[in-house]
C-alpha positions in Angstrom: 0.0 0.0 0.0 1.1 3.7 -0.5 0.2 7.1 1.1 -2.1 8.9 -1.3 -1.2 12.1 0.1 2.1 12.1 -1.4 1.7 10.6 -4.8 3.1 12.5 -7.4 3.6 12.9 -11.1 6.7 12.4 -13.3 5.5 12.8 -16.7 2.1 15.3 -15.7 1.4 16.1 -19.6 0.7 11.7 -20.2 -2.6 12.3 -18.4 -4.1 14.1 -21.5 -4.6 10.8 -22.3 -7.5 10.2 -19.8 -9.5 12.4 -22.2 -9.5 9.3 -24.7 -11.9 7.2 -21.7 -15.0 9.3 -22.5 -14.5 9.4 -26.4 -14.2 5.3 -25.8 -17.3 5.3 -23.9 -19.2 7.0 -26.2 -17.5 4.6 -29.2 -18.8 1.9 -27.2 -22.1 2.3 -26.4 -22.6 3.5 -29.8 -21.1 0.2 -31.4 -23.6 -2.0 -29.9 -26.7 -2.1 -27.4 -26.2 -3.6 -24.3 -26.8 -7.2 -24.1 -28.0 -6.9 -27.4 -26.5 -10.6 -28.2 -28.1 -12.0 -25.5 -31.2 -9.9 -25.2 -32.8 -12.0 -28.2 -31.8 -15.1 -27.1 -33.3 -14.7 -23.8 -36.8 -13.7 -24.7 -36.8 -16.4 -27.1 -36.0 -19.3 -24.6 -38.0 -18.0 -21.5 -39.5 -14.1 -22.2 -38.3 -13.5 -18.6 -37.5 -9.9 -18.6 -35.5 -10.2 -15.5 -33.3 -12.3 -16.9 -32.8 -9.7 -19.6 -32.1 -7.3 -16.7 -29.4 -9.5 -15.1 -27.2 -9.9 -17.8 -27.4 -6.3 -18.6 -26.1 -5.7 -14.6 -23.4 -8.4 -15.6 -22.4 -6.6 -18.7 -22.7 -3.0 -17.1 -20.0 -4.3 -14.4 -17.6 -6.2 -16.9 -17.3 -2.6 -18.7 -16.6 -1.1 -15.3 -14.0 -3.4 -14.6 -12.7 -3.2 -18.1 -13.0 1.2 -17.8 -11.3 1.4 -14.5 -8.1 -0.7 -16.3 -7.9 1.1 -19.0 -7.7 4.6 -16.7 -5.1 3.0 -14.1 -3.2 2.1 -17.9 -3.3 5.4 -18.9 -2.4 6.8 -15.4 0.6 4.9 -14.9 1.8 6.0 -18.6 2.5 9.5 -15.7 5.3 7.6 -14.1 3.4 7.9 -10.5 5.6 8.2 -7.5 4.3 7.6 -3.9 6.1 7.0 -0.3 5.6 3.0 0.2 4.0 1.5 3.8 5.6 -1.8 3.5 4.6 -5.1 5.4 7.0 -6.0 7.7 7.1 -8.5 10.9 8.8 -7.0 14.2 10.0 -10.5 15.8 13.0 -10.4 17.9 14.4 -12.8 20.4 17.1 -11.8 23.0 19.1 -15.1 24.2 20.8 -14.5 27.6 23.4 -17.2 27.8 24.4 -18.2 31.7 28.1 -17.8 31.4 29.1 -18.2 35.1 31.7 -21.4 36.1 29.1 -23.8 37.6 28.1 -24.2 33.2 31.5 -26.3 33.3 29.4 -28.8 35.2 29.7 -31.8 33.1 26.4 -33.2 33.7 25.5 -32.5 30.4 28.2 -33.9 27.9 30.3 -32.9 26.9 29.3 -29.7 29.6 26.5 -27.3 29.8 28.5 -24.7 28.1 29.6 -26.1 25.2 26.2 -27.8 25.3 24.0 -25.1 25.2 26.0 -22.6 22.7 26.3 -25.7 20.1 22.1 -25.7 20.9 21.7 -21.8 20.4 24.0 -22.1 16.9 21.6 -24.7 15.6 18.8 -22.6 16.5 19.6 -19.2 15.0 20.2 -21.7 12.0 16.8 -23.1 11.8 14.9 -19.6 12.4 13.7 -17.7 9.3 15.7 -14.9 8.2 13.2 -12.0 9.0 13.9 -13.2 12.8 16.3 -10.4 14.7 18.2 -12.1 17.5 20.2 -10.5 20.3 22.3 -12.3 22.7 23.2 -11.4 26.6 26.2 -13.1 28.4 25.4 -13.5 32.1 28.3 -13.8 34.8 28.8 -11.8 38.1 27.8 -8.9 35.5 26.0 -9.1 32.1 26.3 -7.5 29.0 25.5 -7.4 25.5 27.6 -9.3 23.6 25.4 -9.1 20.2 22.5 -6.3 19.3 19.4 -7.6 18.0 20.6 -8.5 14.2 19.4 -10.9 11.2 23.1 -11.2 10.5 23.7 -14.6 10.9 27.4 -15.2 10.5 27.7 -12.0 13.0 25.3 -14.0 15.4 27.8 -16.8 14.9 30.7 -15.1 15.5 29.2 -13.2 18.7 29.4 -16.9 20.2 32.3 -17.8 19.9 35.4 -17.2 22.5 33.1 -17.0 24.9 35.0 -16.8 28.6 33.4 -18.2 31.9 34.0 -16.5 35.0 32.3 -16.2 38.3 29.1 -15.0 39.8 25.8 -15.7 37.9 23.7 -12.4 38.0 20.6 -13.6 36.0 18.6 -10.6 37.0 20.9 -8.0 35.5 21.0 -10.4 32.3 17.1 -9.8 32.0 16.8 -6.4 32.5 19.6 -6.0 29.8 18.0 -8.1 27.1 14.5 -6.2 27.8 16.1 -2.7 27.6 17.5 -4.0 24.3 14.7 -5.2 23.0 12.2 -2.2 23.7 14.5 0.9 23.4 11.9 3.4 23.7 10.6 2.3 27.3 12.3 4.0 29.0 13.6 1.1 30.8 17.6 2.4 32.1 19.4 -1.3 33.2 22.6 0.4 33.8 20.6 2.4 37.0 18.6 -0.8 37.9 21.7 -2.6 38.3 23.7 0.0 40.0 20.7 0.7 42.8 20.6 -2.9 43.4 24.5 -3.1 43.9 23.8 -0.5 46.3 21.1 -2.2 48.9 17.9 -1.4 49.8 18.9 2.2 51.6 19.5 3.7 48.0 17.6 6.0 46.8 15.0 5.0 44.1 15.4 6.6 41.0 12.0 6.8 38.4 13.4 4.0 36.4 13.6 1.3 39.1 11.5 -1.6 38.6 8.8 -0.2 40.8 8.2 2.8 38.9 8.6 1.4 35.6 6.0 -1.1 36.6 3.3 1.4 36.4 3.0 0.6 32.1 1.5 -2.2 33.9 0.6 -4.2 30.3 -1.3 -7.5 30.0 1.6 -10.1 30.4 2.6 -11.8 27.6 0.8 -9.3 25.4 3.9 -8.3 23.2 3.6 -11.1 21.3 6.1 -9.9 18.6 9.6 -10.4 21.2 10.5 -12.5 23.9 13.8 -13.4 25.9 15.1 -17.0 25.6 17.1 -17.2 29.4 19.8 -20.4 28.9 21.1 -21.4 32.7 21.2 -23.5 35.2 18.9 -21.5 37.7 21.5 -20.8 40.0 21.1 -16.6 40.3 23.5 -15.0 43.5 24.4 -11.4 42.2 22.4 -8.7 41.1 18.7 -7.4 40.7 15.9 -10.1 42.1 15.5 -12.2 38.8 11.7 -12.7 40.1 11.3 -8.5 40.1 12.8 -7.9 37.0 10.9 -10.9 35.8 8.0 -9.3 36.7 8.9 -6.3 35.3 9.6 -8.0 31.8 5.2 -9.1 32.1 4.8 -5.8 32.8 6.0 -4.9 29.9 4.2 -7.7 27.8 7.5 -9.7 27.6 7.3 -13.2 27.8 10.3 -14.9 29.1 11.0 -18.2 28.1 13.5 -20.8 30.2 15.8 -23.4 29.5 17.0 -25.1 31.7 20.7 -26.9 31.8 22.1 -29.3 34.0 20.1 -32.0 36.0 18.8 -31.8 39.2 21.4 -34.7 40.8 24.0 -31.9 39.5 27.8 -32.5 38.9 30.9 -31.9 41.1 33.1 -29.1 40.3 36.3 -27.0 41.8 36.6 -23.2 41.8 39.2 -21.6 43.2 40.5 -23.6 44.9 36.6 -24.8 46.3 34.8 -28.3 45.9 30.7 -27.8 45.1 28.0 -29.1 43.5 26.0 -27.2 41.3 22.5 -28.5 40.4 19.7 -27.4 38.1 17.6 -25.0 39.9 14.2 -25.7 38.1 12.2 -24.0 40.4 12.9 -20.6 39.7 13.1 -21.0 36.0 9.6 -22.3 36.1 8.7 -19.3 38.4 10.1 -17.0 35.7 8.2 -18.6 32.8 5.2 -19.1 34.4 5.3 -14.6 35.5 5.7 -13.9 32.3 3.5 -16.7 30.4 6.6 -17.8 29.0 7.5 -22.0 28.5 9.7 -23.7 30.3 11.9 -26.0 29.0 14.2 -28.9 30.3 16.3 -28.9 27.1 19.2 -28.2 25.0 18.6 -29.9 22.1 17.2 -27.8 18.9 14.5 -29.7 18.2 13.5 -28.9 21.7 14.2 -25.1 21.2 12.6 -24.5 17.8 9.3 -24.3 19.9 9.9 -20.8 21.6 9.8 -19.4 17.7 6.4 -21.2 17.2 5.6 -19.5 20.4 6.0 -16.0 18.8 2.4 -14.3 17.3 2.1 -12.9 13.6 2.5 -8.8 13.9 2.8 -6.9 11.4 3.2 -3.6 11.4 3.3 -0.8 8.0 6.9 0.5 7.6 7.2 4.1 5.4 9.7 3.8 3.0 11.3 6.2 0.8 9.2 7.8 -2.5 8.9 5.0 -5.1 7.9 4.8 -8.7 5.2 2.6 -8.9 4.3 2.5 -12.5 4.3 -1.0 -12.9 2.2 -1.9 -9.5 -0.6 0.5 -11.3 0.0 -1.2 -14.9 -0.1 -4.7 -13.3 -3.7 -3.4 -11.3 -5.0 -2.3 -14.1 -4.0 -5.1 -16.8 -5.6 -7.1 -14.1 -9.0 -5.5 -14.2 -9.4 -5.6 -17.7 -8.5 -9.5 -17.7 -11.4 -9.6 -14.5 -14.4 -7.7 -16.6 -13.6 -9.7 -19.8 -13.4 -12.7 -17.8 -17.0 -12.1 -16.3 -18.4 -11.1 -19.8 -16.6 -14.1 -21.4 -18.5 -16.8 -18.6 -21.8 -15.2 -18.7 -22.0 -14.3 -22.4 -19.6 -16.1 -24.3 -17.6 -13.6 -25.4 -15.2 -10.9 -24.8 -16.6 -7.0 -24.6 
């Protein structure tokens, strides 16, 4: 579709030519009677005048079909120019990947780490390429590793070389990955993280979760993004992960969890320390379930293609810049000419 308010004329002096339609009209209706073919025929068979009166509505809108081609012909003969709104789908998916030492657990061969990135890499593979896919490494801090992008060998690339190091902040990861995704919100991660560094005696600033709660929208109603949270549950540093969970429904943001690792867990050594880290399901479910989100005990891609399928059709009209569409008013109108002779041709027989 186009604006009509800004379509505009190359070649103005080719629209002389729209004087021809009425001299073709009159040419026409001079040439021949309406219906007059089938006219006879009709009161011969049945002397049913409203059949007579049918077919000349039928033949009154083949011509109509067949005038308004010829004038969208003769009008694109102009060179027309007009600013575009083009179709276009707003689906993005922000991975945060849990990047903190207990994903060397080996419960998962050959360990969740290398597990779940050789998972995402197959899923960015599978996804159709309109899908824009950000990615959020979570350790004692998180960041942005990878902006929201359809670049897939970019994508690829942002995994790699990954490091591990301690702390697993999985708060901070979501607040980053929904500040990424809805830029416009107003949503400032860099202050929620700081104020929750600080303790409960700082002072709130109007973008801490509690204020930006008040947009307050039905949760899981932006069904055009979600975040895909990859970890083993295990969350010690940052914001709450259940607030800025809850944030995220606020927001519409559906948040969906995959969880890595097994619940017997595996036996590993940090500094110098002997622990065992184990799959902490219950607050990955707790952070689907807040946001209407799936959880999902997986790491396989078969597994993950579902949280695309989760993802709703929106589209939304993008402007783009002033376009010459002569041939989208040459092809409309070729096509209704073919549609009126068409009609005439299956109720009379014949072409106008």
């Amino acid at each position: 579709m186009f604006a009509f308010d800004t379509l505009s004329i190359q070649w103005p002096f080719a629209l002389y030519l729209l004087a021809l339609v009425p001299l073709l009209m009159f040419l026409y209706w001079r040439s021949k009677s309406p219906v007059s073919s089938v006219s006879y025929r009709l009161q011969q068979q049945s002397g049913k005048t409203s059949q007579l009166r049918h077919a000349k509505r039928w033949q009154l809108v083949s011509a109509l079909f067949v005038l308004l081609g010829l004038c969208a012909i003769l009008l694109a003969m102009s060179r027309p120019r007009a600013v575009l709104y083009v179709p276009s789908r707003l689906d993005t998916i922000m991975i945060a990947i849990d990047t903190s030492g207990s994903m060397r657990a080996d419960d998962i061969k050959p360990n969740r780490f290398d597990a779940t990135i050789s998972a995402v890499k197959q899923f960015i593979e599978n996804q159709p390429p309109q899908l824009r896919i950000g990615i959020v490494t979570i350790a004692s801090t998180a960041a942005l590793r990878q902006a929201p992008t359809s670049d897939r060998i970019t994508l690829m690339q942002a995994l790699d070389n990954i490091p591990l190091q301690p702390g697993s902040a999985l708060g901070s990861g979501i607040v980053i990955a929904l500040a990424n995704l809805l830029p416009g919100s107003g949503i400032d991660a860099e202050k929620i993280i700081t104020e929750s560094e600080q303790g409960p005696s700082a002072k709130p600033s109007p973008n801490t979760p509690k204020e930006t709660n008040k947009v307050n929208m039905e949760p899981g109603s932006n069904q055009s993004m979600a975040i895909m949270l990859i970890t083993d549950g295990q969350s010690n540093m940052g914001p709450d992960v259940l607030k800025m969970a809850e944030l995220a429904a606020n927001h519409g943001v559906k948040i969906h969890t995959v969880g890595v690792g097994t619940t017997e867990g595996s036996v590993i050594q940090s500094q110098g320390m002997t622990m065992r880290v184990r799959l902490d399901e219950t607050s990955l479910k707790k952070i689907a379930n807040g946001t209407l989100g799936e959880y999902y005990l997986a790491t396989k891609p078969e597994d993950l293609k579902n949280i695309y399928d989760s993802l709703g059709l929106t589209i939304r009209f993008e402007r783009q810049h002033l376009t010459e569409i002569t041939g989208t008013v040459m092809g409309l109108g070729l096509l209704l000419i073919a549609l009126g002779c068409g009609i005439s041709f299956s109720r009379f027989g014949r072409v106008i």
